[in-house]
C-alpha positions as CSV (number, residue, x, y, z in Angstrom):
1,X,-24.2,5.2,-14.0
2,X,-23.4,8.0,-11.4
3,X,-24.6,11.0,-11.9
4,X,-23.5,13.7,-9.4
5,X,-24.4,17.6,-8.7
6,X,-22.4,19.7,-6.5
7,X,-22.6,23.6,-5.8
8,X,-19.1,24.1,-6.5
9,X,-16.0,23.1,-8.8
10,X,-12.7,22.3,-6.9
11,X,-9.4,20.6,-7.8
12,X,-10.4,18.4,-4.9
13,X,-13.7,17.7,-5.4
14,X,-13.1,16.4,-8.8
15,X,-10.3,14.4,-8.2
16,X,-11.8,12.6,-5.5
17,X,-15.4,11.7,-7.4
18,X,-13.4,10.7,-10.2
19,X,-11.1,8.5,-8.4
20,X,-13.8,6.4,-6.5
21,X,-16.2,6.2,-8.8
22,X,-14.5,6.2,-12.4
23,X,-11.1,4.7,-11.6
24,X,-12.2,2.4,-8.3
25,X,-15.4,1.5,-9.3
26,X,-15.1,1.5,-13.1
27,X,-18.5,3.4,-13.7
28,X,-19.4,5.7,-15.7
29,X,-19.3,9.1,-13.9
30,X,-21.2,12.9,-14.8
31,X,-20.3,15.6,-12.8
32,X,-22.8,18.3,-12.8
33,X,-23.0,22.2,-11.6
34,X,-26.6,22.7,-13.6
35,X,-29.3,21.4,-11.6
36,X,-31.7,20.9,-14.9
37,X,-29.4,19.0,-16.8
38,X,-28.9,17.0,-13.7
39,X,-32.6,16.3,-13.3
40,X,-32.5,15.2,-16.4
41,X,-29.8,12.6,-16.4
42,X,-31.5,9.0,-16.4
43,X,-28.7,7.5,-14.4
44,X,-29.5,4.9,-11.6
45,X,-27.4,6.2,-9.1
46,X,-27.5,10.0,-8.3
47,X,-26.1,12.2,-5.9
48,X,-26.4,15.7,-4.6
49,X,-22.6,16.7,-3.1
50,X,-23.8,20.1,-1.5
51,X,-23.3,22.3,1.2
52,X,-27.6,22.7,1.9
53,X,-29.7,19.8,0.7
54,X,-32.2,21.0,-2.5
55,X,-35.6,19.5,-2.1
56,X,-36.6,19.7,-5.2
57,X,-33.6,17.9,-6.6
58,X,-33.1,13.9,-6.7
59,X,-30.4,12.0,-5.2
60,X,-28.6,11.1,-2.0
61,X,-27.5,13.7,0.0
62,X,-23.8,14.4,0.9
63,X,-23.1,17.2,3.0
64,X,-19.8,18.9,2.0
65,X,-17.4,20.0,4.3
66,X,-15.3,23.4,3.4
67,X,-12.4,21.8,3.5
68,X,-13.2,20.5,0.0
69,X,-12.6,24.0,-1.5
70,X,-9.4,25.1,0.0
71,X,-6.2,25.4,-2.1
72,X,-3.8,25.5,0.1
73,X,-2.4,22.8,3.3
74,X,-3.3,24.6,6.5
75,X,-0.3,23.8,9.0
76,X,-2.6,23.1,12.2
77,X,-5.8,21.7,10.2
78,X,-7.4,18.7,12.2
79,X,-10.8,16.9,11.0
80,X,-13.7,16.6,13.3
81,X,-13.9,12.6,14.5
82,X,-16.9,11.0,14.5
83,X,-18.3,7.4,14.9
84,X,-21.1,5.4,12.7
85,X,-22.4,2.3,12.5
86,X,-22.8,-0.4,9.8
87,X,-26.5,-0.1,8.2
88,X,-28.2,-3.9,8.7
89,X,-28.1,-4.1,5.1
90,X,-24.5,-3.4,4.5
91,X,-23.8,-6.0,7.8
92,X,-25.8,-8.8,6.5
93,X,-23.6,-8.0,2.7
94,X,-20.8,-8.5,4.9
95,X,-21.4,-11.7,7.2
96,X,-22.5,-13.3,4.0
97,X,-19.0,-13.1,2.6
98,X,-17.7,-13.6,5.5
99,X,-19.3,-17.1,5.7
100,X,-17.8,-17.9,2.3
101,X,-14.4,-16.4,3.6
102,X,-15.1,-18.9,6.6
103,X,-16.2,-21.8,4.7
104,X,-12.9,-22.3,3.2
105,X,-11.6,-23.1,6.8
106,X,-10.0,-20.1,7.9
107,X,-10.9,-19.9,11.8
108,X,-10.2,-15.4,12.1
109,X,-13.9,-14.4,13.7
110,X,-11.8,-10.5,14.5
111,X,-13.0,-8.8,11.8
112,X,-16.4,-9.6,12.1
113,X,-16.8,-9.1,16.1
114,X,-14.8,-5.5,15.0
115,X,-17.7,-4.5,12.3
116,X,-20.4,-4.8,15.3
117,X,-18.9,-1.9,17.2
118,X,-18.9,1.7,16.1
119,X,-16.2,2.7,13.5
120,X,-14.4,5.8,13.2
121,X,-15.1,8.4,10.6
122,X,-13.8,12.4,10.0
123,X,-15.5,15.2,8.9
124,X,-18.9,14.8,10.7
125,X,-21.8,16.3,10.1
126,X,-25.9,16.4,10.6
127,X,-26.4,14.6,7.5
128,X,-28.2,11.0,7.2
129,X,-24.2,9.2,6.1
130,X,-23.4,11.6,9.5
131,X,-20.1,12.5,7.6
132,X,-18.7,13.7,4.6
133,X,-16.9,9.9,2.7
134,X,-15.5,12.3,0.0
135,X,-14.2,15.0,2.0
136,X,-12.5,11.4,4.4
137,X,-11.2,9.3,1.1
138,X,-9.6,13.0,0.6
139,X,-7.8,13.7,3.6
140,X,-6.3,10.0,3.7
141,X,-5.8,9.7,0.0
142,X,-3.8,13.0,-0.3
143,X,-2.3,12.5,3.2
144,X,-2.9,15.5,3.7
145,X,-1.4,14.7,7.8
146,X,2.1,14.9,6.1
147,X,2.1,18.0,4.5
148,X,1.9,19.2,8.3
149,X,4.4,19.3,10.9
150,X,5.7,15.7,12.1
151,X,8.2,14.3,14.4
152,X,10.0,11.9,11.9
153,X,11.5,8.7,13.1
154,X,15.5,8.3,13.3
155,X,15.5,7.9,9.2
156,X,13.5,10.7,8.8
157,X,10.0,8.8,8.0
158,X,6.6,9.6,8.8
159,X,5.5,6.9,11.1
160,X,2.6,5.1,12.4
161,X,2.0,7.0,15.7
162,X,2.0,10.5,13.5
163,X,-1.4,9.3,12.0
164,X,-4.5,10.4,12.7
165,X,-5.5,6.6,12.9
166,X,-3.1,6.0,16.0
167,X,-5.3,8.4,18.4
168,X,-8.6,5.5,17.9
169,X,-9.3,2.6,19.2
170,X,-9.5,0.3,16.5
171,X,-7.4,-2.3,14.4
172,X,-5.7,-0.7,11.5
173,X,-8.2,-1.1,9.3
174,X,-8.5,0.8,5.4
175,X,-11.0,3.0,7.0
176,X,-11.7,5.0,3.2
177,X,-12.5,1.4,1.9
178,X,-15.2,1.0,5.0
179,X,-16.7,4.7,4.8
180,X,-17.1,4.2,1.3
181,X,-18.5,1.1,1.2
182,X,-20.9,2.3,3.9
183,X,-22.0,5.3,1.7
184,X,-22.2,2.9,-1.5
185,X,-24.7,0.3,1.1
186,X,-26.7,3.7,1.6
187,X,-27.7,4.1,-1.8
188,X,-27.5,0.2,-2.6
189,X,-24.7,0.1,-4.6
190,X,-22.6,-2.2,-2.4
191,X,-22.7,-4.9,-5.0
192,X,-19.6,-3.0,-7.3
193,X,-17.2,-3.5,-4.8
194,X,-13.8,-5.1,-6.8
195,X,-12.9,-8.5,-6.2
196,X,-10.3,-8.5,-4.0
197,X,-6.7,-9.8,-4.9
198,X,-3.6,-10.9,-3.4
199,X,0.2,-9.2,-4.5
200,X,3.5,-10.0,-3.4
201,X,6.0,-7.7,-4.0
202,X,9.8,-8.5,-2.7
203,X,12.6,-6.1,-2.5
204,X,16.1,-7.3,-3.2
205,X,18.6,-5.6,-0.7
206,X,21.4,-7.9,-0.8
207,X,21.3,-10.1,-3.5
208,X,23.7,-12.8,-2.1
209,X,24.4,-13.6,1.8
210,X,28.2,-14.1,0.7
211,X,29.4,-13.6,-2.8
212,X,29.5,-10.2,-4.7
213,X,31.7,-8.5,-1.9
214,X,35.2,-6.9,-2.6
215,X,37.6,-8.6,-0.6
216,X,37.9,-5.7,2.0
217,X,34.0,-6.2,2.4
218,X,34.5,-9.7,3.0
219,X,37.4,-9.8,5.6
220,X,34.5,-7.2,7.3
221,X,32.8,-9.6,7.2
222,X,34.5,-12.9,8.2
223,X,35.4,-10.1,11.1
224,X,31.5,-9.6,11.8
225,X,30.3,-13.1,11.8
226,X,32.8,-14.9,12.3
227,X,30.1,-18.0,13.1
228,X,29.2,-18.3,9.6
229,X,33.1,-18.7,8.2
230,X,32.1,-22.2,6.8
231,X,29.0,-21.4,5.2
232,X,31.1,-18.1,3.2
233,X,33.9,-20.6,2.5
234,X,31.8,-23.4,1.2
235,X,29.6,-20.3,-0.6
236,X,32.5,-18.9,-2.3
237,X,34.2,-22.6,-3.5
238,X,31.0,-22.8,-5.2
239,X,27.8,-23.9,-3.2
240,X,24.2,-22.7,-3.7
241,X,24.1,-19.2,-1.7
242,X,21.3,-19.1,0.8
243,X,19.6,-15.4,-0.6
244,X,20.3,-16.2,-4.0
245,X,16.7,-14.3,-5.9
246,X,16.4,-17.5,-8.1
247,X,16.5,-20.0,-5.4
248,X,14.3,-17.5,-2.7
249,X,12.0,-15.2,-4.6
250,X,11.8,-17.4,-8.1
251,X,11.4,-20.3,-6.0
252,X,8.7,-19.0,-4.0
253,X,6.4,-17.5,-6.8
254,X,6.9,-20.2,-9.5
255,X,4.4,-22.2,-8.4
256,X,1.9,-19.6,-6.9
257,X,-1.0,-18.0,-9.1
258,X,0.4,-14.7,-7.8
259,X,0.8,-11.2,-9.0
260,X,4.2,-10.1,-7.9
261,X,7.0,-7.8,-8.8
262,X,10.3,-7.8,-7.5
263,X,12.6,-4.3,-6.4
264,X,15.8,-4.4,-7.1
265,X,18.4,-2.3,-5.3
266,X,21.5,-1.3,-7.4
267,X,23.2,1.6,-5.8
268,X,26.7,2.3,-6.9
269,X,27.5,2.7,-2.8
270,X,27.8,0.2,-0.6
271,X,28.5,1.6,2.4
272,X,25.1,2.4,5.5
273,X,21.9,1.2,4.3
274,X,22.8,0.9,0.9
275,X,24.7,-2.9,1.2
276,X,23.7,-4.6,-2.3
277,X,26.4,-6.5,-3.5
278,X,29.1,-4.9,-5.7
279,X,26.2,-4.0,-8.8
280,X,29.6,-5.1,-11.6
281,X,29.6,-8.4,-10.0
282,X,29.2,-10.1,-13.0
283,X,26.7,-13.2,-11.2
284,X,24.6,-10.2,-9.9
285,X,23.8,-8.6,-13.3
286,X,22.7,-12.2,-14.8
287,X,20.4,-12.7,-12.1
288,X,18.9,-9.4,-12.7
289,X,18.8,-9.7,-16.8
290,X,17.2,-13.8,-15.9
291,X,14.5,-12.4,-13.5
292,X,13.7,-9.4,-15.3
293,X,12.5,-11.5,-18.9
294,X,10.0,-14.0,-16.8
295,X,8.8,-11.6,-13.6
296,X,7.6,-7.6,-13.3
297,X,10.6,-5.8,-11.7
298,X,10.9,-2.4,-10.7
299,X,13.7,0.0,-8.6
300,X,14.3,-0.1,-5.2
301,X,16.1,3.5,-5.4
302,X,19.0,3.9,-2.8
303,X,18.4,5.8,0.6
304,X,20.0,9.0,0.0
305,X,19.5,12.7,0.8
306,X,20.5,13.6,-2.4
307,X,18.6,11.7,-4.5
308,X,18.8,13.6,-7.5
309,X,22.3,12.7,-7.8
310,X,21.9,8.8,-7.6
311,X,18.5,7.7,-7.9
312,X,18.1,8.9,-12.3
313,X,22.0,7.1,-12.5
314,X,19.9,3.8,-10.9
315,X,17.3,3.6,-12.8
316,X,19.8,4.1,-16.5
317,X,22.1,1.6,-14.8
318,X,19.0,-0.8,-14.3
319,X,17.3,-0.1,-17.9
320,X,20.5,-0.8,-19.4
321,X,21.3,-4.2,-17.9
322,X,17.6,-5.7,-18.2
323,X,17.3,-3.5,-21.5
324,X,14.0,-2.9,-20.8
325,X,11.8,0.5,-19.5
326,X,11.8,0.8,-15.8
327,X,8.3,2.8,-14.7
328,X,8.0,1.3,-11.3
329,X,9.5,1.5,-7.8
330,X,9.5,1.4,-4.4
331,X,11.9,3.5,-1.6
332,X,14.5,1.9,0.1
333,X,13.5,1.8,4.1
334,X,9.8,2.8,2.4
335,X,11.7,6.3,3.0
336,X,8.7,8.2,1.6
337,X,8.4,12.2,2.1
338,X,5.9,13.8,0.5
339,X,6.0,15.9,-1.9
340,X,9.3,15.5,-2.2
341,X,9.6,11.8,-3.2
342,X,7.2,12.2,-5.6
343,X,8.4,14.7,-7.4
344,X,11.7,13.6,-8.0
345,X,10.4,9.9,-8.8
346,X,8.1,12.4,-12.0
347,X,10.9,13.9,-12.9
348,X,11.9,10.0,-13.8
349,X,9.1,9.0,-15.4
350,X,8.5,6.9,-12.8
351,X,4.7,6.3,-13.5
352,X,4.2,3.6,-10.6
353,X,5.0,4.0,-7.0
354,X,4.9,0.8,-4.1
355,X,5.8,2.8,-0.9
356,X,2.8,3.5,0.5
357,X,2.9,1.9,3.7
358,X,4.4,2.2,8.0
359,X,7.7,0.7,8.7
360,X,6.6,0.5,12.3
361,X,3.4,-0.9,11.4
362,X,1.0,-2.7,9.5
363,X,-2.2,-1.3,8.1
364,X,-3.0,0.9,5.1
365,X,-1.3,4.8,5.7
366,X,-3.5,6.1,3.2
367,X,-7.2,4.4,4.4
368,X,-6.9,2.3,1.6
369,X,-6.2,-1.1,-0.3
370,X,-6.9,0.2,-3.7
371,X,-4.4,1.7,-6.2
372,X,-5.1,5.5,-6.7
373,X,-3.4,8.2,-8.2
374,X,-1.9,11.0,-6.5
375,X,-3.0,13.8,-5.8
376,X,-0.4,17.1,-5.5
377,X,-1.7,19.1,-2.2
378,X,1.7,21.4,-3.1
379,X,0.3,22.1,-6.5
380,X,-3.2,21.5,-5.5
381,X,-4.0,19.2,-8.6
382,X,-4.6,15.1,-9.5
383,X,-1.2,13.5,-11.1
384,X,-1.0,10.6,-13.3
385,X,1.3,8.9,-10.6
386,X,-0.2,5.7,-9.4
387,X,0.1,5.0,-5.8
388,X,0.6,1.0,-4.9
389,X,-0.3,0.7,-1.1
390,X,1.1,-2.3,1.1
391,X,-0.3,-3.2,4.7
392,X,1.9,-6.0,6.3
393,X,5.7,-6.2,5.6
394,X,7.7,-9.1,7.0
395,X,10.4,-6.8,8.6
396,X,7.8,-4.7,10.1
397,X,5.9,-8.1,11.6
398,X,9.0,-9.3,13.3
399,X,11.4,-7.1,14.2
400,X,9.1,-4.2,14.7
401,X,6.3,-5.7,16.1
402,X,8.4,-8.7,17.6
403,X,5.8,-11.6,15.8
404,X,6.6,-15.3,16.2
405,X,5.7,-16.9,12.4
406,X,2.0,-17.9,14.0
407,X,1.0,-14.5,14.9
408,X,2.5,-13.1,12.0
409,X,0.0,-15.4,10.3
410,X,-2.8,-14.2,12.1
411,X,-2.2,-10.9,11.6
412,X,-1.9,-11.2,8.1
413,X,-5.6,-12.8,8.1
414,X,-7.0,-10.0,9.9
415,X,-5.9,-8.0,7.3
416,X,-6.5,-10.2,4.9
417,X,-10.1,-10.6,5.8
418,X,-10.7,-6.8,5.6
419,X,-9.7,-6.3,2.2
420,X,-11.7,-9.8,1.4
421,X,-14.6,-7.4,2.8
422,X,-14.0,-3.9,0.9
423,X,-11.8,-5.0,-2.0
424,X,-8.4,-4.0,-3.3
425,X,-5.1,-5.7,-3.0
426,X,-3.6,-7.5,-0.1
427,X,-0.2,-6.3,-0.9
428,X,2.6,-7.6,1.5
429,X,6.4,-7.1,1.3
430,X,8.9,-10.1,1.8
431,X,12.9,-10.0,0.7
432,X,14.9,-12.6,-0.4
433,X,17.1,-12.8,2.9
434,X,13.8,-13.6,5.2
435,X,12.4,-16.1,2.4
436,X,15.8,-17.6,2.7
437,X,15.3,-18.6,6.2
438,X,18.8,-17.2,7.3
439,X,19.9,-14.8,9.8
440,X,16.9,-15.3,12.4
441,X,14.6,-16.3,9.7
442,X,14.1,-19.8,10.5
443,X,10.1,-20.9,9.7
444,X,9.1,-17.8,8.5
445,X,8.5,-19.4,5.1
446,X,5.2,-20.6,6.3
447,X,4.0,-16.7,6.9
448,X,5.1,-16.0,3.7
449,X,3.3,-19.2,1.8
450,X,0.0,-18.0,4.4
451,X,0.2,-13.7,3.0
452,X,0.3,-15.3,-0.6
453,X,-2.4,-18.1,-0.6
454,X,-5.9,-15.9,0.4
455,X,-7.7,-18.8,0.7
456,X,-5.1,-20.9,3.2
457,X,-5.9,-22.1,6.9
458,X,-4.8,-19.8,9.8
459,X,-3.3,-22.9,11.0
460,X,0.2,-23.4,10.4
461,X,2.3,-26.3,10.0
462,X,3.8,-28.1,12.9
């Protein structure tokens, strides 16, 4: 269906033509470096991927930056910025859906008064897009911006205000999913934009608000909050405790047509960030091995600066309990440091990876709402690693970004709406303790009930 030519072969090049248009779009895709057999092709959609335009060849012209040949990360590397505008044709594509979006009584008009103004784009040039999309969906998809120097937060992450994105104007928006949805509008392809969908994903940190703790963990406790004595007391004689997966996260999807998986954290340490319950607890280990047969799971591997050492002993620990394969996961504290994380999660035959996303902020780190593969900048090659991104977490909403539940709403719309537009997955992350509506958590649950439904009112109840 796509028939492509470009002047010259590169790791980079192929990875990225192949990844939008094979793996995104699901077409059939010819890459081409013989400008007769390209002629020749009878495919309906052709482009020329060049550094000068060939006047005597067919197609749509994309001029390529250089920056598509290089092997190597340059340290100090920063993309031209630019600015386009939505075609009329690719508006009216959009208002139309937007009007169905609309008509199911959602009230958000942000997104559409946002796609009037001019949008932000990198790697410019003279040519008719006025940019290079491939060269764009490269830099973000790679993330190539954190192979560079960065000033990491106080866990050692790579946070929102490192971004290129931070320095413009705009919403956090997945701005590869816009650029190429303007390039596709260009050549009148629009209409093979995915459907989007929703996924909740929920990460269990601490199983259980009370039980599961050593008694030296619980006098600390009793010690900490000393406010909640009853509650532990009544908990531990035998009543329902409140973060309990089967009564939160069970609860919460049973009656939802949902994708989900749930991340399970099962360090053998239980001291810093790493507070599951005591993983032997024998409650703990049937909860896992019940969830596990009826819902998609996956490891929530422990923060650790040695993860060699304890994140291969999680993942046995975790097949061995729910006797079953464990190929996805997601970092505890989305600690995610590239290439590093990546390759030790390989070494693991981990062949799935959720943690592409800001702690301090919602929006799509890598431009996009689409699952990708990976691609290696340190080894300069594609991997078969697929990359999961998330855009709105509920820690990140309210502690973060200090939300009441009704903005957290509408900023989950916004989003919402923008992947309604340009397709992929609104994926969100919730845990067990905020679904429990415990520990500050009180009406929350209506934000969480909103991210899952697409189709639900901004309006929440009273």
């Amino acid at each position: 269906m796509f028939a492509v030519f470009i002047d010259q072969v590169s790791p980079r090049i192929r990875y990225v033509l192949e990844e939008l248009f094979a793996r995104r779009l699901h077409c059939e895709l010819t890459i081409y470096t013989d400008q007769a057999a390209y002629k020749a092709d009878s495919s309906p959609f052709k482009i020329q991927y060049v550094t000068t335009e060939t006047k005597d060849l067919p197609g749509f012209v994309v001029i390529r930056d250089n920056f598509m040949l290089e092997e190597q990360v340059d340290l100090y590397f920063t993309p031209t910025v630019g600015q386009f505008f939505l075609s009329p044709r690719a508006q009216n594509t959009l208002n139309n859906k937007l009007l169905d979006f609309h008509n199911l009584k959602t009230e958000s008009n942000c997104v559409n008064q946002w796609l009037e103004k001019p949008l932000p784009c990198i790697f410019t040039s003279d040519s008719s897009l006025g940019f290079d999309v491939f060269a764009m969906a490269f830099y973000f998809l790679s993330r190539y911006e954190e192979f560079q120097p960065f000033e990491s937060d106080n866990h050692g992450r790579f946070g929102f205000k490192n971004s290129i994105e931070s320095q413009w104007e705009t919403p956090s928006a997945p701005h590869v999913d816009i650029a190429f949805f303007h390039f596709l509008s260009a050549i009148h392809a629009e209409h093979l934009i995915s459907r989007a969908n929703v996924v909740a994903t929920f990460d269990i940190d601490i199983a259980f608000q009370f039980k599961g703790r050593t008694l030296k963990r619980q006098i600390a406790s009793m010690l900490r909050f000393p406010h909640l004595l009853l509650k532990r007391i009544a908990v531990l004689f035998g009543a329902e405790d409140a973060f309990d997966p089967s009564t939160t996260v069970v609860r919460f999807v049973k009656n939802k047509n949902v994708e989900h998986r749930i991340f399970w954290l099962c360090s053998k340490r239980v001291k810093g960030v790493n507070r599951q319950v005591n993983r032997n607890y024998a409650p703990f280990q049937n909860q896992l091995r019940a969830i596990s047969k009826g819902h998609p799971i996956g490891l929530h591997p422990s923060f650790s600066l040695h993860p060699k050492e304890t994140w291969q002993e999680e993942k046995q620990w975790l097949e061995t309990v729910t006797e079953q394969t464990i190929e996805h996961s997601r970092q505890h504290f989305v600690h995610l440091l590239l290439p590093d994380t990546y390759h030790g999660l390989q070494k693991m035959n981990i062949t799935d990876d959720w943690s592409m996303g800001y702690a301090d902020n919602v929006g799509f780190r890598a431009g996009t709402a689409y699952n990708y593969q990976w691609f290696d900048l340190s080894r300069n090659s594609a991997t078969d690693l697929v990359i999961h991104p998330f855009c709105i977490m509920d820690v990140t909403a309210k502690h973060y970004l200090g939300l009441n539940p009704d903005k957290a709403i509408e900023l989950g719309q916004t989003l919402k709406e923008m992947v309604f537009l340009f397709g992929g997955n609104f994926t969100f992350i919730a845990h067990n303790e905020s679904l429990s509506q415990q520990m500050g958590w009180k009406d929350w649950l209506p934000v969480f009930d909103n991210w899952a439904n697409p189709y639900k009112s901004v309006d929440t109840p009273n």
